[in-house]
HTML snippet that shows the backbone in 3Dmol.js (N, CA, C, O; Angstrom):
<script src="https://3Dmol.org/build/3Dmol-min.js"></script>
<div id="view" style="width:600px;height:400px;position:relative"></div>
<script>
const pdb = `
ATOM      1  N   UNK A   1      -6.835   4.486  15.648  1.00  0.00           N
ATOM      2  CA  UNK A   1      -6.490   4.683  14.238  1.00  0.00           C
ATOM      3  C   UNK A   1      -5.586   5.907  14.092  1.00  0.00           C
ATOM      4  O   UNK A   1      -5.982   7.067  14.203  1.00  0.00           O
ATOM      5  N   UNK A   2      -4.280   5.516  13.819  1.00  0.00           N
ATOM      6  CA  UNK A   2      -3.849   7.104  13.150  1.00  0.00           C
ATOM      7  C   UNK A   2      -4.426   8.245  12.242  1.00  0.00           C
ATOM      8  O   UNK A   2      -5.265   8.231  11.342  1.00  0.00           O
ATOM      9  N   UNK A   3      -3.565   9.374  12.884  1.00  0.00           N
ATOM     10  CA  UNK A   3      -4.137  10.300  12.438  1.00  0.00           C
ATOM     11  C   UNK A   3      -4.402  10.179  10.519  1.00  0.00           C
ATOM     12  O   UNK A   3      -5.424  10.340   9.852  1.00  0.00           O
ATOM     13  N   UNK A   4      -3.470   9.951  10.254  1.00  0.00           N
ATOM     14  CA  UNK A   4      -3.196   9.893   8.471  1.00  0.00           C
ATOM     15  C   UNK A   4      -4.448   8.973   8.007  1.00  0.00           C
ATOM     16  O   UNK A   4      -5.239   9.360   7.147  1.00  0.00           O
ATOM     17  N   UNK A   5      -4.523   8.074   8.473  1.00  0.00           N
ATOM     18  CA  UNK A   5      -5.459   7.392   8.298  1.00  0.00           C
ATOM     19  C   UNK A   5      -7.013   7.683   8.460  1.00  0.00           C
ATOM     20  O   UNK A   5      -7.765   7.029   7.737  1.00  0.00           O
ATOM     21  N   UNK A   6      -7.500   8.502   9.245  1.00  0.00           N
ATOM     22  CA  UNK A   6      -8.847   9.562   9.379  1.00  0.00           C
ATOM     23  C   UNK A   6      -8.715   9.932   8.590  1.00  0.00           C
ATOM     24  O   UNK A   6      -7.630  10.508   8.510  1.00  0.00           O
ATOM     25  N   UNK A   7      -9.735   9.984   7.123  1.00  0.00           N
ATOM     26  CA  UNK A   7      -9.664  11.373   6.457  1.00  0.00           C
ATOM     27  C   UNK A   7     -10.792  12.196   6.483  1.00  0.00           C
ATOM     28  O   UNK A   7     -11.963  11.817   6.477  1.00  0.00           O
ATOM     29  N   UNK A   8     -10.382  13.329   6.512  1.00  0.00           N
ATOM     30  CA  UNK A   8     -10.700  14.448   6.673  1.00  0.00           C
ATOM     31  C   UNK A   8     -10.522  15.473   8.095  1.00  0.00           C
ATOM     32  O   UNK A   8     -10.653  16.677   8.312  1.00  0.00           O
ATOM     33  N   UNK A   9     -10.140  14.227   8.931  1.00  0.00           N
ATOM     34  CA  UNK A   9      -9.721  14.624  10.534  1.00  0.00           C
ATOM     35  C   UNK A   9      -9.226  15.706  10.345  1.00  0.00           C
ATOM     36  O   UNK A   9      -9.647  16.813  10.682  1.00  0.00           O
ATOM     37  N   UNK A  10      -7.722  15.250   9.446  1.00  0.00           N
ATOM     38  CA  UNK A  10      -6.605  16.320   9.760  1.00  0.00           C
ATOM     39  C   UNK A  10      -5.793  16.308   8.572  1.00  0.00           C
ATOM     40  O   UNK A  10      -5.468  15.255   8.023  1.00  0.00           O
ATOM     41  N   UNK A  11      -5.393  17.658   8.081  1.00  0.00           N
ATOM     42  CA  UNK A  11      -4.768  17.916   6.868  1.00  0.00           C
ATOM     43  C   UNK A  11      -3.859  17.904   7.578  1.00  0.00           C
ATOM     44  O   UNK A  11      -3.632  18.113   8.770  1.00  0.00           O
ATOM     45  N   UNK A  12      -3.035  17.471   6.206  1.00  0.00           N
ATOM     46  CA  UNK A  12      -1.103  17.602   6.354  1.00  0.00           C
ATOM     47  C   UNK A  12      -0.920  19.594   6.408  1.00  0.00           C
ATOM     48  O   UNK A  12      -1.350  20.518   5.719  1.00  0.00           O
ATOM     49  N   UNK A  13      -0.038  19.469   7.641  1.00  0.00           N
ATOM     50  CA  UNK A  13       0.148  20.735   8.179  1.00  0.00           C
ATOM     51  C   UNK A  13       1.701  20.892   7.395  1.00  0.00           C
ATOM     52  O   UNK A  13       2.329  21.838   7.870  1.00  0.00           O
ATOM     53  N   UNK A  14       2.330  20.261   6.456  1.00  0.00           N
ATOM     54  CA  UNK A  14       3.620  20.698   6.214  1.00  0.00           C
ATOM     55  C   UNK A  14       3.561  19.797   5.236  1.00  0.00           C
ATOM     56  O   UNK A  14       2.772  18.915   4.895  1.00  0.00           O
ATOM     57  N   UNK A  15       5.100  20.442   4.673  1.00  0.00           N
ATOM     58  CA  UNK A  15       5.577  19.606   3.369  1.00  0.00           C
ATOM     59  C   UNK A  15       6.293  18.059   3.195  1.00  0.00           C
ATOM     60  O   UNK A  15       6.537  17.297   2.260  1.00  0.00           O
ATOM     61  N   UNK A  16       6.535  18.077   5.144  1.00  0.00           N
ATOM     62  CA  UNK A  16       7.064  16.985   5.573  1.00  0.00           C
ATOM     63  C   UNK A  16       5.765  16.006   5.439  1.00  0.00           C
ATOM     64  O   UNK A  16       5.432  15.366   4.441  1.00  0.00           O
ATOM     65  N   UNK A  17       5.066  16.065   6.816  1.00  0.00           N
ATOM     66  CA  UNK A  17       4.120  15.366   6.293  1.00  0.00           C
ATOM     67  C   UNK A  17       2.750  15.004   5.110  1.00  0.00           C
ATOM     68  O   UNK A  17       1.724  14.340   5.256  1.00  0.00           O
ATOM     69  N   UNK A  18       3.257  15.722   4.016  1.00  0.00           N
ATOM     70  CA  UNK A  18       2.541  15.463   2.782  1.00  0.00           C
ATOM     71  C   UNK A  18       2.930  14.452   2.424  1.00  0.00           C
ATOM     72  O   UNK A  18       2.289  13.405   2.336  1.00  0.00           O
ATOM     73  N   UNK A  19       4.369  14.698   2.094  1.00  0.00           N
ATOM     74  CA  UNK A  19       5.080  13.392   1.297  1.00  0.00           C
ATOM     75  C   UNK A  19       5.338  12.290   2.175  1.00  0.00           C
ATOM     76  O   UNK A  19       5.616  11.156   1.786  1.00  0.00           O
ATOM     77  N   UNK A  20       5.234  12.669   3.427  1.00  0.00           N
ATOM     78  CA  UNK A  20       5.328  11.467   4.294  1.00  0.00           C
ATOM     79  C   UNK A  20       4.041  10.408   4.087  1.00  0.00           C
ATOM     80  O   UNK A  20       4.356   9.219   4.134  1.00  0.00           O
ATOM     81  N   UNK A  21       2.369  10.771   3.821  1.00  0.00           N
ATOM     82  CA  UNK A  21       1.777  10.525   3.947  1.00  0.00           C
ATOM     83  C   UNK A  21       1.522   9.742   2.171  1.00  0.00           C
ATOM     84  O   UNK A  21       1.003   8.645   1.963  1.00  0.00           O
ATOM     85  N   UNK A  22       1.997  10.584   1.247  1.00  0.00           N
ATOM     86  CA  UNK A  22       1.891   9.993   0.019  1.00  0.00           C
ATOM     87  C   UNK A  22       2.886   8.673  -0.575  1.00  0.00           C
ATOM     88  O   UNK A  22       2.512   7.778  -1.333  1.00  0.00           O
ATOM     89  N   UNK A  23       4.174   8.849  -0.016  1.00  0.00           N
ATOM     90  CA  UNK A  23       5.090   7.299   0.550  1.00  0.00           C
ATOM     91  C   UNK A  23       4.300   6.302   0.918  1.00  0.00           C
ATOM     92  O   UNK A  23       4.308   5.187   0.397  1.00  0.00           O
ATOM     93  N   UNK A  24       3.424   6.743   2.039  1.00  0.00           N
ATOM     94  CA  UNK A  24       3.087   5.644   2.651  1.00  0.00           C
ATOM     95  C   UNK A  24       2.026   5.046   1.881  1.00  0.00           C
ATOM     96  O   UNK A  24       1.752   3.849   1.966  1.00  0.00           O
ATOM     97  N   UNK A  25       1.257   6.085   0.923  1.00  0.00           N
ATOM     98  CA  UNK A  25      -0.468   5.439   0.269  1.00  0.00           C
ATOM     99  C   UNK A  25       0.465   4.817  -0.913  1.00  0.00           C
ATOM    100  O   UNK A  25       0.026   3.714  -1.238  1.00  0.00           O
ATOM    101  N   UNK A  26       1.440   5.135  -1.536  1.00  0.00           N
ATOM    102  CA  UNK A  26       1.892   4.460  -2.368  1.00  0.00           C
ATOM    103  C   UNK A  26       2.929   3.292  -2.477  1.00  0.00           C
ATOM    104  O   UNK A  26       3.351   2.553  -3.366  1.00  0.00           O
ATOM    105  N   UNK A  27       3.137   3.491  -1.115  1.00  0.00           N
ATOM    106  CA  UNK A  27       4.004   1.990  -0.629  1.00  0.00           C
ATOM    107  C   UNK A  27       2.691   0.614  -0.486  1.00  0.00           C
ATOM    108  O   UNK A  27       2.796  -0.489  -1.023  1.00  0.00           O
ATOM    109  N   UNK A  28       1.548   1.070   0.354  1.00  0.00           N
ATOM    110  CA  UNK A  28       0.594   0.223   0.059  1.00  0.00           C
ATOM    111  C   UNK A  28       0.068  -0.420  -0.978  1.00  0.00           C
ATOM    112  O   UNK A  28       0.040  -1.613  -1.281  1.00  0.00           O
ATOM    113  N   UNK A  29      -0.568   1.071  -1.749  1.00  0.00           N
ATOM    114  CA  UNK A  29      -0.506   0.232  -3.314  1.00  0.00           C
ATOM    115  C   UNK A  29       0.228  -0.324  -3.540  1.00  0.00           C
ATOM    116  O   UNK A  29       0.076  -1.537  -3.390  1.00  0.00           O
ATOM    117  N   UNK A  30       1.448   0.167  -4.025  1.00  0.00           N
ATOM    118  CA  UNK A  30       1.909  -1.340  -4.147  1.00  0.00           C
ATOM    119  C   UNK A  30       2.251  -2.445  -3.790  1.00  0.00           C
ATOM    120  O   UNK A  30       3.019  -3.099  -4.495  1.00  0.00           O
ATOM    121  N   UNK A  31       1.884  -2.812  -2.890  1.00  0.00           N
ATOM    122  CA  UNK A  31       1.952  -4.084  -1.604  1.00  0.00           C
ATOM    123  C   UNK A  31       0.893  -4.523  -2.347  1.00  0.00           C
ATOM    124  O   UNK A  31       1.043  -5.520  -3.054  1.00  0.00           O
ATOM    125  N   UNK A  32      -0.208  -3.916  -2.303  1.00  0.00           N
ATOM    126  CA  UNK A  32      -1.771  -4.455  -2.420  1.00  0.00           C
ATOM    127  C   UNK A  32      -1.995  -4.900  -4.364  1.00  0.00           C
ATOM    128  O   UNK A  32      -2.825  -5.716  -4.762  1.00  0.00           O
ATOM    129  N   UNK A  33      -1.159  -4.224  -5.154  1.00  0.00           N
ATOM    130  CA  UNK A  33      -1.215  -4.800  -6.137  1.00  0.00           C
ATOM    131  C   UNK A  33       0.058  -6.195  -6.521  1.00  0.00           C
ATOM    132  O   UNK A  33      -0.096  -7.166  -7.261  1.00  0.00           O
ATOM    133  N   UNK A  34       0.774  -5.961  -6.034  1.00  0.00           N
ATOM    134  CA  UNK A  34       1.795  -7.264  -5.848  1.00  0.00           C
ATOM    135  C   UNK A  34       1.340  -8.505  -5.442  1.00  0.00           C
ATOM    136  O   UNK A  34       1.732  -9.564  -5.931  1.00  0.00           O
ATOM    137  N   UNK A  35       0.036  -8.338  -4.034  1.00  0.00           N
ATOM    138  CA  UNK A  35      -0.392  -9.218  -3.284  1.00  0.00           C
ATOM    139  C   UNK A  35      -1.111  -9.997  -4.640  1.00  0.00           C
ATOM    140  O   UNK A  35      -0.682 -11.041  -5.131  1.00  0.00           O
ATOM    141  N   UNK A  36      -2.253  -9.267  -5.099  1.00  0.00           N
ATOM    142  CA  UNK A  36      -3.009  -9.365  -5.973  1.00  0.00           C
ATOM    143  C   UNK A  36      -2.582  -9.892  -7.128  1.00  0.00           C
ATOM    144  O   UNK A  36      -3.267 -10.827  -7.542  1.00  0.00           O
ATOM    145  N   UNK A  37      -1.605  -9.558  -7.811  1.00  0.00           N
ATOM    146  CA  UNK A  37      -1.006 -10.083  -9.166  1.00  0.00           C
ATOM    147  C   UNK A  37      -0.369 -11.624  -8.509  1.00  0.00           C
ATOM    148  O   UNK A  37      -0.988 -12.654  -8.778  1.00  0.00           O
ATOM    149  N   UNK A  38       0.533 -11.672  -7.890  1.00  0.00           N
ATOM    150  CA  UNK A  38       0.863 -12.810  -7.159  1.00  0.00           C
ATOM    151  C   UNK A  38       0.126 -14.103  -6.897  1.00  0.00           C
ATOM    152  O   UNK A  38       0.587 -15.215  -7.152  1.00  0.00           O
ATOM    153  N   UNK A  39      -1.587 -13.755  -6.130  1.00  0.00           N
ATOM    154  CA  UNK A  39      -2.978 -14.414  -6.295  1.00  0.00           C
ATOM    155  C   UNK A  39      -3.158 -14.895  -7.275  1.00  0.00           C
ATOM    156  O   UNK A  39      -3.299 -16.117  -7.265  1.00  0.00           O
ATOM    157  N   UNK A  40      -3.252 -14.052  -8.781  1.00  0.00           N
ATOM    158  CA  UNK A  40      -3.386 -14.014  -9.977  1.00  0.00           C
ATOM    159  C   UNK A  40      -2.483 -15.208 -10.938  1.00  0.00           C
ATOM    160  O   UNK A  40      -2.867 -16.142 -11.642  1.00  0.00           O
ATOM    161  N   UNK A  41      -1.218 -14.720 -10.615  1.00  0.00           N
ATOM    162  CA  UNK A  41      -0.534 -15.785 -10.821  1.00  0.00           C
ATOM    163  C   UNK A  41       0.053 -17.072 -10.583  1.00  0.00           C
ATOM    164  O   UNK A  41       0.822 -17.787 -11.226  1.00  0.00           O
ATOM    165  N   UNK A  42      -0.676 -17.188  -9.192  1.00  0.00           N
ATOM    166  CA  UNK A  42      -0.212 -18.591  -8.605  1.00  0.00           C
ATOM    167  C   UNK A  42      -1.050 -19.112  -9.182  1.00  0.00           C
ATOM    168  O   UNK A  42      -0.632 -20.233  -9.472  1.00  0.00           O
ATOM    169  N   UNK A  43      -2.534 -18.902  -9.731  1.00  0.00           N
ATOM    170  CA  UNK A  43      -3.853 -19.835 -10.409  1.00  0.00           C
ATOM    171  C   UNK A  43      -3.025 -20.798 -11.109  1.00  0.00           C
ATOM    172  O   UNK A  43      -3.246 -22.003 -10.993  1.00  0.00           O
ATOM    173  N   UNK A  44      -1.986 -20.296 -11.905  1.00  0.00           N
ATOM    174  CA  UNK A  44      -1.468 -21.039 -13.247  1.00  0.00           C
ATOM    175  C   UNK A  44      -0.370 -21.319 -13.226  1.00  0.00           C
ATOM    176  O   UNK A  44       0.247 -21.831 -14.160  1.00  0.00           O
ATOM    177  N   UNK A  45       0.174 -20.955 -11.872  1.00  0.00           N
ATOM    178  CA  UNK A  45       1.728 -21.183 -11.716  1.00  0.00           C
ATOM    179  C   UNK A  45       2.159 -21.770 -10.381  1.00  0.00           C
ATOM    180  O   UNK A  45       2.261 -20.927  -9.490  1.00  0.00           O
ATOM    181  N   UNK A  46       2.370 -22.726 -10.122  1.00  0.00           N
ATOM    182  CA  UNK A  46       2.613 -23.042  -8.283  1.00  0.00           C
ATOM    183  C   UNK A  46       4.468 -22.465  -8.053  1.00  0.00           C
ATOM    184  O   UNK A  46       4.779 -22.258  -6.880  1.00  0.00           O
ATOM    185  N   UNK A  47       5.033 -22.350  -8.598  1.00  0.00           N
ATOM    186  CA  UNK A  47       6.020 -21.596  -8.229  1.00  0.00           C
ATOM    187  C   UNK A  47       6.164 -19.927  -7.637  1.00  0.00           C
ATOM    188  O   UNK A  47       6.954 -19.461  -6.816  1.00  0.00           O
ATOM    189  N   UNK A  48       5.012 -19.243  -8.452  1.00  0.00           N
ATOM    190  CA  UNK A  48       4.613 -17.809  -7.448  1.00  0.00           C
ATOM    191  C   UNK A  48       4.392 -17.882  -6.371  1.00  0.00           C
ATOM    192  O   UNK A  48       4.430 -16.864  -5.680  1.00  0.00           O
ATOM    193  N   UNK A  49       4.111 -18.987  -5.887  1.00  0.00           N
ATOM    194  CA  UNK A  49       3.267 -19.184  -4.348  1.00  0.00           C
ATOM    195  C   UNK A  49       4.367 -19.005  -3.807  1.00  0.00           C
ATOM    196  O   UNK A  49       4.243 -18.461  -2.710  1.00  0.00           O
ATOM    197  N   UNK A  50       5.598 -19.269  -4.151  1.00  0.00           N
ATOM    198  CA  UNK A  50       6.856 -19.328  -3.067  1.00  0.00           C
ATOM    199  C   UNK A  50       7.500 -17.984  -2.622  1.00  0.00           C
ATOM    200  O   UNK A  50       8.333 -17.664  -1.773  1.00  0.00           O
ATOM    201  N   UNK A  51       6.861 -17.426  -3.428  1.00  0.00           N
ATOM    202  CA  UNK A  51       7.328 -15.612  -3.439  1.00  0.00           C
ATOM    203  C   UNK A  51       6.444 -15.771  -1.678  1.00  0.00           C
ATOM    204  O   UNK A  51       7.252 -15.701  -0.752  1.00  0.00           O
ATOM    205  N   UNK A  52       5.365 -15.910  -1.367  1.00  0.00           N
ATOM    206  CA  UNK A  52       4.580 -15.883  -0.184  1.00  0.00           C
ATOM    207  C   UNK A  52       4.942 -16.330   1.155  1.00  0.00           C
ATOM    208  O   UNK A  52       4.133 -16.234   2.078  1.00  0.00           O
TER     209      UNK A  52
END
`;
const viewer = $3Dmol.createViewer("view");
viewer.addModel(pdb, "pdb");
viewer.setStyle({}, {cartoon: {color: "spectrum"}});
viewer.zoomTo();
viewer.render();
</script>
């Protein structure tokens, strides 16, 4: 498991990897809410599915 990914292992030692690490939790979110709304909307729509 990467380090970023342990928490509490290891604090961000710089300013680089702060924002490196907050990119990445917020690139997920939003992956993970896209995935989700997408789910959401294929119920009622079979054309969202094609986004997949």
């Amino acid at each position: 498991m990467p380090w970023h990914l342990t928490p509490g292992r290891h604090q961000p030692t710089s300013l680089r990897e702060a924002l490196l690490f907050e990119k990445w939790s917020r690139t997920l979110r939003v992956c993970l809410m896209a995935d989700f709304y997408a789910r959401v909307a294929g119920r009622g729509s079979r054309s969202e599915s094609v986004l997949r």
